[in-house]
Every structure is written in C-alpha cells, then in structure tokens.
PyMOL CGO cylinders between C-alpha atoms (Angstrom):
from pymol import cmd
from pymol.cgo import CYLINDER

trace = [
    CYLINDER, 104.17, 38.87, 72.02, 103.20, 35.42, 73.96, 0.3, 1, 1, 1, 1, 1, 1,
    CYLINDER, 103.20, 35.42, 73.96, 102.31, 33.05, 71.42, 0.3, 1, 1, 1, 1, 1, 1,
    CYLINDER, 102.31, 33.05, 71.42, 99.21, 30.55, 72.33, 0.3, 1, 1, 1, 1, 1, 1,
    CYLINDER, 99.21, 30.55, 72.33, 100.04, 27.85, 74.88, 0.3, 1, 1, 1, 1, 1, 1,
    CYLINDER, 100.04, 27.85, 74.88, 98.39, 24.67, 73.15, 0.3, 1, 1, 1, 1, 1, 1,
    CYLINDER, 98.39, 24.67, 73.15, 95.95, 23.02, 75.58, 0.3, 1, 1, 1, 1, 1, 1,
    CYLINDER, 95.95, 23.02, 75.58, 95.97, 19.43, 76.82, 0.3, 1, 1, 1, 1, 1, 1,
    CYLINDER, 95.97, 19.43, 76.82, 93.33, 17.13, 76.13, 0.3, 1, 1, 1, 1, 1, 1,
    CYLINDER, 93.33, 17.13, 76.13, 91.12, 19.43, 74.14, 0.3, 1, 1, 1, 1, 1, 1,
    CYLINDER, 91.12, 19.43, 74.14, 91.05, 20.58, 70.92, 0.3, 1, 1, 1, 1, 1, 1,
    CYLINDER, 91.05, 20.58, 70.92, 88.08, 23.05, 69.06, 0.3, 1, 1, 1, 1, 1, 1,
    CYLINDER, 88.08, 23.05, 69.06, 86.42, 21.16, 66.56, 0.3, 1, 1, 1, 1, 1, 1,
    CYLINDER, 86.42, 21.16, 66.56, 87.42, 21.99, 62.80, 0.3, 1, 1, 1, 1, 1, 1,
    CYLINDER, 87.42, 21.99, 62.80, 84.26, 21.64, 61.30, 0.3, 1, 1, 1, 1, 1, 1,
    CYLINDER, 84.26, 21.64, 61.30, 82.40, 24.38, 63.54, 0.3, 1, 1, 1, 1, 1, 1,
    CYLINDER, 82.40, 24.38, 63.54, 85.51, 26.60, 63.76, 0.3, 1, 1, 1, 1, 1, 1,
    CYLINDER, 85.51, 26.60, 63.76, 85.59, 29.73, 60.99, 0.3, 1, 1, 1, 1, 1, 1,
    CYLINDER, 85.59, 29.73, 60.99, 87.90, 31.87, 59.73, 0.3, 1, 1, 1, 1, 1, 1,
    CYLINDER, 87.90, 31.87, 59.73, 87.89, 35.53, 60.70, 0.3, 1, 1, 1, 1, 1, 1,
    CYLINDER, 87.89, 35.53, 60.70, 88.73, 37.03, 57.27, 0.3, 1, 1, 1, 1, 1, 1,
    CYLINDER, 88.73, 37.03, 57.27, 91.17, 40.21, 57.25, 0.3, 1, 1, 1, 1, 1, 1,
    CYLINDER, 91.17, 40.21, 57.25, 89.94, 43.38, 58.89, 0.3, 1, 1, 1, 1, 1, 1,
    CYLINDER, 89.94, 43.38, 58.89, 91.70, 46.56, 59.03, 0.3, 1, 1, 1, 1, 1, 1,
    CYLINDER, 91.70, 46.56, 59.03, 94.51, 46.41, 61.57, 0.3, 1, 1, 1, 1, 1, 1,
    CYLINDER, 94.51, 46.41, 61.57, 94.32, 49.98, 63.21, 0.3, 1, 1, 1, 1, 1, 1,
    CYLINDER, 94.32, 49.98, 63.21, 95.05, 50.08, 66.99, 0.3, 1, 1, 1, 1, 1, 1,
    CYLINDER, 95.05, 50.08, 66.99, 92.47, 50.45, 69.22, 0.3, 1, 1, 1, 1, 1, 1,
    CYLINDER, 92.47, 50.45, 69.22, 89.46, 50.91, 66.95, 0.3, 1, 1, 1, 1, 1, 1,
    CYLINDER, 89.46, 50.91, 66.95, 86.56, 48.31, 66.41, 0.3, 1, 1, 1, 1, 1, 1,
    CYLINDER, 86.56, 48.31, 66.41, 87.11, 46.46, 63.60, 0.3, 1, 1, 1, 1, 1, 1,
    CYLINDER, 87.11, 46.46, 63.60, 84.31, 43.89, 61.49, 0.3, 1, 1, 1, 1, 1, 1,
    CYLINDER, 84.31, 43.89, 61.49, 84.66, 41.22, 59.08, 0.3, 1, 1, 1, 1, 1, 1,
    CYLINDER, 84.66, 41.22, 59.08, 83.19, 42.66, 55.65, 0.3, 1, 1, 1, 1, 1, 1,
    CYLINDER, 83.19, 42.66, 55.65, 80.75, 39.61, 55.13, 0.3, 1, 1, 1, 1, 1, 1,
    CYLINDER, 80.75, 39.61, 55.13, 78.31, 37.79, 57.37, 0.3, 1, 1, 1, 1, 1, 1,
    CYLINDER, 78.31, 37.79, 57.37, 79.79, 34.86, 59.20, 0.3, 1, 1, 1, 1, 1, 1,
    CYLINDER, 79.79, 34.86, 59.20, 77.77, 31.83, 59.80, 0.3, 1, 1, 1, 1, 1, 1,
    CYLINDER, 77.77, 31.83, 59.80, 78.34, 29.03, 61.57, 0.3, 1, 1, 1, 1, 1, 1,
    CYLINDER, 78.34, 29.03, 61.57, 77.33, 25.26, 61.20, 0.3, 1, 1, 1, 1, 1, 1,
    CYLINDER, 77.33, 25.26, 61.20, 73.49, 24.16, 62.41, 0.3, 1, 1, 1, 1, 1, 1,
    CYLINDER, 73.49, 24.16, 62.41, 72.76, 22.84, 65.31, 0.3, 1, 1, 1, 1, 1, 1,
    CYLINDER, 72.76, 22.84, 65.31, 70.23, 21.50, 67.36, 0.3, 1, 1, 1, 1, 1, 1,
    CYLINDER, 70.23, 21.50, 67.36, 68.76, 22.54, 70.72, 0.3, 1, 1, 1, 1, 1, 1,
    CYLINDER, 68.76, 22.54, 70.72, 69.73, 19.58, 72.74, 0.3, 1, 1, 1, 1, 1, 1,
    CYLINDER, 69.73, 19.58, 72.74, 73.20, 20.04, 70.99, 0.3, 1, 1, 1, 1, 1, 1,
    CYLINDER, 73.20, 20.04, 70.99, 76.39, 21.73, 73.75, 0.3, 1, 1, 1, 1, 1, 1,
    CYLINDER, 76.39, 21.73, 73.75, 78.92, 22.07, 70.81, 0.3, 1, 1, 1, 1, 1, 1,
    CYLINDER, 78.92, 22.07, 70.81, 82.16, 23.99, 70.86, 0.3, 1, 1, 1, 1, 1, 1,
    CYLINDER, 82.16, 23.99, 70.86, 82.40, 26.88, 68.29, 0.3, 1, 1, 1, 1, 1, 1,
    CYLINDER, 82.40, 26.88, 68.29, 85.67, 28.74, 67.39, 0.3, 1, 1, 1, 1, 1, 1,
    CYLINDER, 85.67, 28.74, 67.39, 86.85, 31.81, 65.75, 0.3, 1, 1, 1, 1, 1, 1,
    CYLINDER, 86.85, 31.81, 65.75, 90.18, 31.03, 64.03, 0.3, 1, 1, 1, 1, 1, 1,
    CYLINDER, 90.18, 31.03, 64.03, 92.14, 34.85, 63.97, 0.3, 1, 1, 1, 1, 1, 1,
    CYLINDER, 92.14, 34.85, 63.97, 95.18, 33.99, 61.72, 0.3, 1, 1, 1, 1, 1, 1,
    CYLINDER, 95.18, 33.99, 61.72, 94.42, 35.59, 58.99, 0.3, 1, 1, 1, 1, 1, 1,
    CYLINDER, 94.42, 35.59, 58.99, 92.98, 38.92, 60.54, 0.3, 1, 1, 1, 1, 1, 1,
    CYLINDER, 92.98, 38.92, 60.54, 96.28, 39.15, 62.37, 0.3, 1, 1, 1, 1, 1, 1,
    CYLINDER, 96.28, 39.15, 62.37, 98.95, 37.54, 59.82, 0.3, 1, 1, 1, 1, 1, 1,
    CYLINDER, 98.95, 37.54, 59.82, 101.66, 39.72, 59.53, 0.3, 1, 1, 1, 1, 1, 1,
    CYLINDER, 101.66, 39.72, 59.53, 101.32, 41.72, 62.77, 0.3, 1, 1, 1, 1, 1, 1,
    CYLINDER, 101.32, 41.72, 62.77, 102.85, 39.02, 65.54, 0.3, 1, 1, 1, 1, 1, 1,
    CYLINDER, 102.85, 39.02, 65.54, 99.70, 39.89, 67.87, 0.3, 1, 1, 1, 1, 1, 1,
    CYLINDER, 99.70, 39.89, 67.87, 97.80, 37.33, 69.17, 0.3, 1, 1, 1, 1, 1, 1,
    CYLINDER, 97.80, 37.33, 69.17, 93.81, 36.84, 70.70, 0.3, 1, 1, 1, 1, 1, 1,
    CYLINDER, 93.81, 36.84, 70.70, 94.08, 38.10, 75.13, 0.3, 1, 1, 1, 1, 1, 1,
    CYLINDER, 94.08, 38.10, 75.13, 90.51, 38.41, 75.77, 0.3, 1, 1, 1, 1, 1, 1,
    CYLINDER, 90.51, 38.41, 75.77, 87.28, 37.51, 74.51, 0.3, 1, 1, 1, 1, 1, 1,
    CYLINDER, 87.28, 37.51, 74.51, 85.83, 40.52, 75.95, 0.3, 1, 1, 1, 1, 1, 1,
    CYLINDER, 85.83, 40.52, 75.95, 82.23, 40.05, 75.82, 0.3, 1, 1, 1, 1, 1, 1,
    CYLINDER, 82.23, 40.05, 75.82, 79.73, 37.70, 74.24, 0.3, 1, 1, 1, 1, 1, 1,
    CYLINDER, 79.73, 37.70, 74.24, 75.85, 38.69, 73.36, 0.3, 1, 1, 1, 1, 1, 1,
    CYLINDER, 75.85, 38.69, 73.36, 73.09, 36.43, 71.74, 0.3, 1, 1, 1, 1, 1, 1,
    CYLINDER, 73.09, 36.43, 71.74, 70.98, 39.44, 70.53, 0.3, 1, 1, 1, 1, 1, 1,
    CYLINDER, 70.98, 39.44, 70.53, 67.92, 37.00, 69.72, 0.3, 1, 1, 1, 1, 1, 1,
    CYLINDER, 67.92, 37.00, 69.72, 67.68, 35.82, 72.81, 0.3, 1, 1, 1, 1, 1, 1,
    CYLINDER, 67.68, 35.82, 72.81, 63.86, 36.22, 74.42, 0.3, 1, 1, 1, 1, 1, 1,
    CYLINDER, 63.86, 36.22, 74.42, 65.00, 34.58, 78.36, 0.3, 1, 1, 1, 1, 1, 1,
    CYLINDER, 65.00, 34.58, 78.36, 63.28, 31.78, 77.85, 0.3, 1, 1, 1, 1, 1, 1,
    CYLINDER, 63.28, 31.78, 77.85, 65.04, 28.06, 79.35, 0.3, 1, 1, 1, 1, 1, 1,
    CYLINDER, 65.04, 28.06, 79.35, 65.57, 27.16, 75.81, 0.3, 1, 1, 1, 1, 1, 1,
    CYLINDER, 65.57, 27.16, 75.81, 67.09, 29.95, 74.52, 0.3, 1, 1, 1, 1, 1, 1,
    CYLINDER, 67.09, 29.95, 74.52, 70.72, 29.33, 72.79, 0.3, 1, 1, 1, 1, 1, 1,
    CYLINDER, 70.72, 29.33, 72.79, 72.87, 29.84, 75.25, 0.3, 1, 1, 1, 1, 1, 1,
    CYLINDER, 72.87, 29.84, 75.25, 76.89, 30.53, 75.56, 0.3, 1, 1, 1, 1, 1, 1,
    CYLINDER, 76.89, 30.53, 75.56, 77.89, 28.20, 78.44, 0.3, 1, 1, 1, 1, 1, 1,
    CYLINDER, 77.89, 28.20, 78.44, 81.65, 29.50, 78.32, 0.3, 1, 1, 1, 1, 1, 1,
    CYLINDER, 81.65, 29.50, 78.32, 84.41, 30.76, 76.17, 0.3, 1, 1, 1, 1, 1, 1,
    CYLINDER, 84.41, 30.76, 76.17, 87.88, 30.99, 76.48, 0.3, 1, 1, 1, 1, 1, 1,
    CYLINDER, 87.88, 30.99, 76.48, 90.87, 31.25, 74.04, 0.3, 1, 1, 1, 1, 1, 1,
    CYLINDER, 90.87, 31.25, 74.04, 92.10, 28.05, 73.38, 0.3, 1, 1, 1, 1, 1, 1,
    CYLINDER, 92.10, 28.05, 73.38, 95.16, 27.26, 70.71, 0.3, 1, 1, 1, 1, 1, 1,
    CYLINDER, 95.16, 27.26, 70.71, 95.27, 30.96, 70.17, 0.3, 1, 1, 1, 1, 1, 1,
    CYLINDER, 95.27, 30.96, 70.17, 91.34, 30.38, 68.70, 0.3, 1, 1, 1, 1, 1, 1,
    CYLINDER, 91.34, 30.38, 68.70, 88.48, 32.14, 70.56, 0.3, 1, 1, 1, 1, 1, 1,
    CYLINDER, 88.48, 32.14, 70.56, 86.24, 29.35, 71.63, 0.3, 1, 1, 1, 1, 1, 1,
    CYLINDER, 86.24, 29.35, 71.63, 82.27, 29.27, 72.75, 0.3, 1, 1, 1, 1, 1, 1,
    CYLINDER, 82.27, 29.27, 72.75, 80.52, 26.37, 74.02, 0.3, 1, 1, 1, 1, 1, 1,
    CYLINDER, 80.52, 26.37, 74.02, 77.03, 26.86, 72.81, 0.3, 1, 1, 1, 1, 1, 1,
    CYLINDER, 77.03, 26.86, 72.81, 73.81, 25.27, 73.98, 0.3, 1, 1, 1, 1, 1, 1,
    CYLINDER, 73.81, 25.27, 73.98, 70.25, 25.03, 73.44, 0.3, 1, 1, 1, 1, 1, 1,
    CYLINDER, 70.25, 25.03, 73.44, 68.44, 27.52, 71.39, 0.3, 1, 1, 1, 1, 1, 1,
    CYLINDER, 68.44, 27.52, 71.39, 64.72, 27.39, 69.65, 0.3, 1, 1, 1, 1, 1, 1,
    CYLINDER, 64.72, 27.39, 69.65, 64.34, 25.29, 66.70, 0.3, 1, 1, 1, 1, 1, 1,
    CYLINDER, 64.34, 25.29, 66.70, 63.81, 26.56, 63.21, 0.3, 1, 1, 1, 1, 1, 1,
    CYLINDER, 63.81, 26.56, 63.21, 65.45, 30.31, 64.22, 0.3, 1, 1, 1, 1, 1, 1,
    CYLINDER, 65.45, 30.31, 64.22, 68.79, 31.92, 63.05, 0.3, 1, 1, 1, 1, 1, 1,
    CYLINDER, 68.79, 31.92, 63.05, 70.61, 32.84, 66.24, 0.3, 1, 1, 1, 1, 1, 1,
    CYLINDER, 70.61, 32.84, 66.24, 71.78, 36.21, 66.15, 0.3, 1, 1, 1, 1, 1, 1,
    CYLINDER, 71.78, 36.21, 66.15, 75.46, 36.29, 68.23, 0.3, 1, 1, 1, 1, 1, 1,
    CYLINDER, 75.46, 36.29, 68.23, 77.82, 39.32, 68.92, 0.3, 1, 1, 1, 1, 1, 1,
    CYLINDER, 77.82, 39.32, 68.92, 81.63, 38.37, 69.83, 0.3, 1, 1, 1, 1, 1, 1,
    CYLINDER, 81.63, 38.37, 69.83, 83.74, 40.84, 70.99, 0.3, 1, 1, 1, 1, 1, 1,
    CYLINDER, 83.74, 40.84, 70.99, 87.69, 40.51, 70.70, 0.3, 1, 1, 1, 1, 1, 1,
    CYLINDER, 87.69, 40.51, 70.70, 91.14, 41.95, 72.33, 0.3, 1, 1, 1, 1, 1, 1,
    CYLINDER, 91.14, 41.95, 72.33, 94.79, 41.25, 70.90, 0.3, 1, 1, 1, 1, 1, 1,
    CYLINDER, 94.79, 41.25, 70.90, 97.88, 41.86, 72.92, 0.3, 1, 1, 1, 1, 1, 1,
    CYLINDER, 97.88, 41.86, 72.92, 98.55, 44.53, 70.95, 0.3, 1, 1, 1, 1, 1, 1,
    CYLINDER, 98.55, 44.53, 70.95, 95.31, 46.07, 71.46, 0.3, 1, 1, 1, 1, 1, 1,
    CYLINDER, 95.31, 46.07, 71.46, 92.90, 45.39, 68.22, 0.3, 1, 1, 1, 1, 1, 1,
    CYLINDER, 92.90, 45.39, 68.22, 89.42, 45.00, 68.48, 0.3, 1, 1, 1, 1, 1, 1,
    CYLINDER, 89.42, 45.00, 68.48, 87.24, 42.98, 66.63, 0.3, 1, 1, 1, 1, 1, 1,
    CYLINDER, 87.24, 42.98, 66.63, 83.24, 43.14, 66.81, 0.3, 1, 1, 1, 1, 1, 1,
    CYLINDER, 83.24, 43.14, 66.81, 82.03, 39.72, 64.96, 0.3, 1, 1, 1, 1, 1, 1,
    CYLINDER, 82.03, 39.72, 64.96, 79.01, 38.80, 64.53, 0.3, 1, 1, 1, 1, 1, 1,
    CYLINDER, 79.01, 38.80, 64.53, 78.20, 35.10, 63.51, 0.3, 1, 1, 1, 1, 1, 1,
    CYLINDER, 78.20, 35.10, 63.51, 74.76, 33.97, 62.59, 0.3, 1, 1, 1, 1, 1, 1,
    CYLINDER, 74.76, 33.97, 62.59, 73.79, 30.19, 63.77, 0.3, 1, 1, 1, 1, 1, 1,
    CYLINDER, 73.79, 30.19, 63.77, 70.85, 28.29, 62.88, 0.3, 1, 1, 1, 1, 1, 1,
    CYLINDER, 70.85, 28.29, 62.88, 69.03, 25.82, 64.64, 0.3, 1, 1, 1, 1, 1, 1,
    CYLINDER, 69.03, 25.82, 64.64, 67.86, 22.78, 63.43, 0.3, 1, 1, 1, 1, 1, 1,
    CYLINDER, 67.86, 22.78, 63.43, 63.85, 22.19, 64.17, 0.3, 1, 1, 1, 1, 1, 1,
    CYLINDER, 63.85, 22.19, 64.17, 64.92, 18.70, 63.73, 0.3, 1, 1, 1, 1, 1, 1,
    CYLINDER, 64.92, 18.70, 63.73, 64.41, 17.78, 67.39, 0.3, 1, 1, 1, 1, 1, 1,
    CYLINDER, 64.41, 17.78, 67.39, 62.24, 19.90, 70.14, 0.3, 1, 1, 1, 1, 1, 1,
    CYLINDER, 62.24, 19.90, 70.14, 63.32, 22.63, 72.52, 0.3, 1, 1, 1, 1, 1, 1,
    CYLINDER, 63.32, 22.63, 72.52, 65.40, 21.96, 74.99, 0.3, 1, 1, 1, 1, 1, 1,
    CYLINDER, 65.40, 21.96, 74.99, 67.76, 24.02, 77.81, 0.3, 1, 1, 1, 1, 1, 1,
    CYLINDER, 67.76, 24.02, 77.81, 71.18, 23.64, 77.39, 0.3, 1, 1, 1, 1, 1, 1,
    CYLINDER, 71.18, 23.64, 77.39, 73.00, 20.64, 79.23, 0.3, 1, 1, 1, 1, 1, 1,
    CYLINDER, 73.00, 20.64, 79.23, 74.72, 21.27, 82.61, 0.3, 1, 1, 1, 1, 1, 1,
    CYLINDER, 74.72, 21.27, 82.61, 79.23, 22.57, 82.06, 0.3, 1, 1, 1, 1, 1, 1,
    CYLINDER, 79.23, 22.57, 82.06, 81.50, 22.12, 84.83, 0.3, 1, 1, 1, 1, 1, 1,
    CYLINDER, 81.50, 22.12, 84.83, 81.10, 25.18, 87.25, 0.3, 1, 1, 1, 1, 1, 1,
    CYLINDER, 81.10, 25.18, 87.25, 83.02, 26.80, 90.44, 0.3, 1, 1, 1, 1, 1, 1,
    CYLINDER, 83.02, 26.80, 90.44, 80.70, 26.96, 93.27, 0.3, 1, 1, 1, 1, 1, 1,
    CYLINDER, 80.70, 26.96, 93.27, 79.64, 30.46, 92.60, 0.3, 1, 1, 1, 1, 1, 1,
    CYLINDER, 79.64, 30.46, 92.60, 78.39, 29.67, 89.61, 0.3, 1, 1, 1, 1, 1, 1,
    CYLINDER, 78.39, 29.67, 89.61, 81.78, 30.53, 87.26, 0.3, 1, 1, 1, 1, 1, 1,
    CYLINDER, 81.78, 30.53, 87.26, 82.05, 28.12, 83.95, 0.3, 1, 1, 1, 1, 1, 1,
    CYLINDER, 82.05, 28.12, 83.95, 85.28, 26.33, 83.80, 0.3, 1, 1, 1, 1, 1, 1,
    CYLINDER, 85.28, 26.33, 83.80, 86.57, 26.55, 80.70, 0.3, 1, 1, 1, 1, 1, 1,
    CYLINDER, 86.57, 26.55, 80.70, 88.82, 22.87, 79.59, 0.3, 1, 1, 1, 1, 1, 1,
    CYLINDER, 88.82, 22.87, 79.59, 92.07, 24.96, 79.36, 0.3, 1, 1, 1, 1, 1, 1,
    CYLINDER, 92.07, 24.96, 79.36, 91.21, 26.02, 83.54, 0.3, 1, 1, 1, 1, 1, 1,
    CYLINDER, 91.21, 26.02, 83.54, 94.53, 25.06, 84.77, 0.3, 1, 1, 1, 1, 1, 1,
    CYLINDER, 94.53, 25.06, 84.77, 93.84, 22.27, 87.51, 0.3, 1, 1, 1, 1, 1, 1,
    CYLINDER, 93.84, 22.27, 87.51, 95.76, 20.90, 90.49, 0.3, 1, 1, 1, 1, 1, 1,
    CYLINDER, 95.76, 20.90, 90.49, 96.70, 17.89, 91.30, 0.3, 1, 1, 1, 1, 1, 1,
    CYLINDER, 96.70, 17.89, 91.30, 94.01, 17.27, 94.01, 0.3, 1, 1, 1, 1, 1, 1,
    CYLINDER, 94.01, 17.27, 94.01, 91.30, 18.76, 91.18, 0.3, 1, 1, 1, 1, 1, 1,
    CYLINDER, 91.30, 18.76, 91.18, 90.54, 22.43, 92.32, 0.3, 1, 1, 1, 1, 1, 1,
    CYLINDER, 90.54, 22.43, 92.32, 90.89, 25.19, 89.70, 0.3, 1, 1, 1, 1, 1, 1,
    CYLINDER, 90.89, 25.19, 89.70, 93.74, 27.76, 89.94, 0.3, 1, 1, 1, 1, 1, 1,
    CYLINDER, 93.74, 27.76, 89.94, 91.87, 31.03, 90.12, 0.3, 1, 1, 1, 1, 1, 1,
    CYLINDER, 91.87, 31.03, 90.12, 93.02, 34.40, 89.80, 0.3, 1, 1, 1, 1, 1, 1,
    CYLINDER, 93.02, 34.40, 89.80, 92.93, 37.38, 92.01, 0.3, 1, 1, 1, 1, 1, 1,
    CYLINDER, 92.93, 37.38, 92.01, 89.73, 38.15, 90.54, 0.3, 1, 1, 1, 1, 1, 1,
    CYLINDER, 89.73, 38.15, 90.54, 88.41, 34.60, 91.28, 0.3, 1, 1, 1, 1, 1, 1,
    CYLINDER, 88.41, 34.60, 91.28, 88.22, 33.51, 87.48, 0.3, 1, 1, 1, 1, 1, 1,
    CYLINDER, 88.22, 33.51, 87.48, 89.86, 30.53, 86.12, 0.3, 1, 1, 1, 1, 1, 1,
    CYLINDER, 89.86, 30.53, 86.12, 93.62, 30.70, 85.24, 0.3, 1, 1, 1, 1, 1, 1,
    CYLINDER, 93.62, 30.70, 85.24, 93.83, 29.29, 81.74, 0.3, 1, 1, 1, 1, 1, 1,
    CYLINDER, 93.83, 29.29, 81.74, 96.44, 27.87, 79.68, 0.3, 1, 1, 1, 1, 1, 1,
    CYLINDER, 96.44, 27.87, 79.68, 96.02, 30.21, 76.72, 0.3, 1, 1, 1, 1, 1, 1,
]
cmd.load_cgo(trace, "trace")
C-alpha cells in the first residue's frame, strides 16, 4: 500500500484532531466507531481545520485513508450561517475538514464518510458544538478554482501558481 505523502507547509492541528477508535476491519462493509465522537467548540466566525486520525482503526492491516468519500452536516437548516465544511482532503494520512460558521449555542450534527486502499469503510459521525460566545456569522471565504472547486493546502501547485488538476478537474493532492 502507498503510505501518506507528508504535506509541505501545513500541518492539522492536534488539539481539534481525534482518534478514530478500532472498528471491525471487514472488507467492504460500513463500519462505526462504538462511542460518540465529539470534537472541540467552536465559534461561528471560527474557519478551523478538524481531523480524523485513522491509526488505530487500521493498525495492523498496512491500509491507509484514499478517499473521504462524502461529508454531510445533518443539522444544517440552509441558512448563510449554517456550519459549513469548506473542504477536506487527506492530509498526513489524517482525513481533514475545514469547518466554518455554524449557529451559536447548537451541537452540529456531522456525517464523514471514509475509503482505505484496501477498501474499508468507515461511517463517523462527530458531534461539534458551537460556542454562543460571539454572534452568527457565514463562514470566511477558502481559496477556490474558478468554478467554484475548494483547494485543499496539499493541491499540488506549479511554479507559476495554477493548481494541477486531474482528468476530472479536481485538485491533485499530495496525500
């Protein structure tokens, strides 16, 4: 299996990064952590990176994170303010979300879907709160291809600054 690339210039913060406890390790079928995960508070003006740390889930098995496969806040009403996943990516072999916004005072409700090499899948869900220390707000502007694409900051880039993209016009990332 292809171990994680580290990335360059970027690293997921420790503090806001949790550890996805061992799950059973049959192929192919959906797999969930036994207990709730929850993730440090925020507030709405806050973009903060969050990570899922799979090492333990997969010790033993060589396999590593390919995809983060899907991402759903299940609270979310459509409002501006709403908590908002701005990107994710795998990063350092971690599967990474940069999270914004999101109405004070409420428990965010969000669904992470994952793919190894090998071909495990992992439904997660992680509960985040959000701090009514400071008012509503939408989530700050992330870097973005022109049609609208997040670019995660493990997009490979050229020397005269364009992203590498793929033949399905996503980001190429060092993974």
């Amino acid at each position: 299996m292809t171990a994680p690339i580290p990335s360059p210039n970027w690293y997921p913060a420790p503090g806001r990064t949790l550890l996805l406890p061992s799950m059973d390790q049959v192929r192919g079928a959906v797999t969930s952590p036994p207990t709730q995960l929850v993730w440090p508070k925020k507030t709405s003006a806050d973009n903060l990176d969050y990570s899922l740390d799979p090492s333990d889930w997969l010790s033993g098995t060589s396999d590593y994170l390919a995809n983060i496969e899907s991402v759903e806040i299940t609270t979310s009403l459509g409002e501006a303010d709403d908590l908002k996943c701005l990107w994710s990516s795998i990063v350092n072999g971690m599967a990474c979300l940069m999270i914004g916004s999101g109405q004070p005072g409420t428990q965010q409700n969000i669904n992470v879907r994952l793919l190894t090499q090998q071909g495990r899948r992992a439904a997660v869900s992680i509960l985040l709160p959000v701090s009514n220390a400071l008012s509503a707000t939408a989530p700050q502007k992330t870097p973005t291809l022109s049609n609208g694409t997040p670019i995660p900051p493990n997009s490979i880039q050229l020397a005269g600054g364009s992203i590498l993209l793929g033949d399905n016009d996503q980001p190429l990332l060092i993974a």
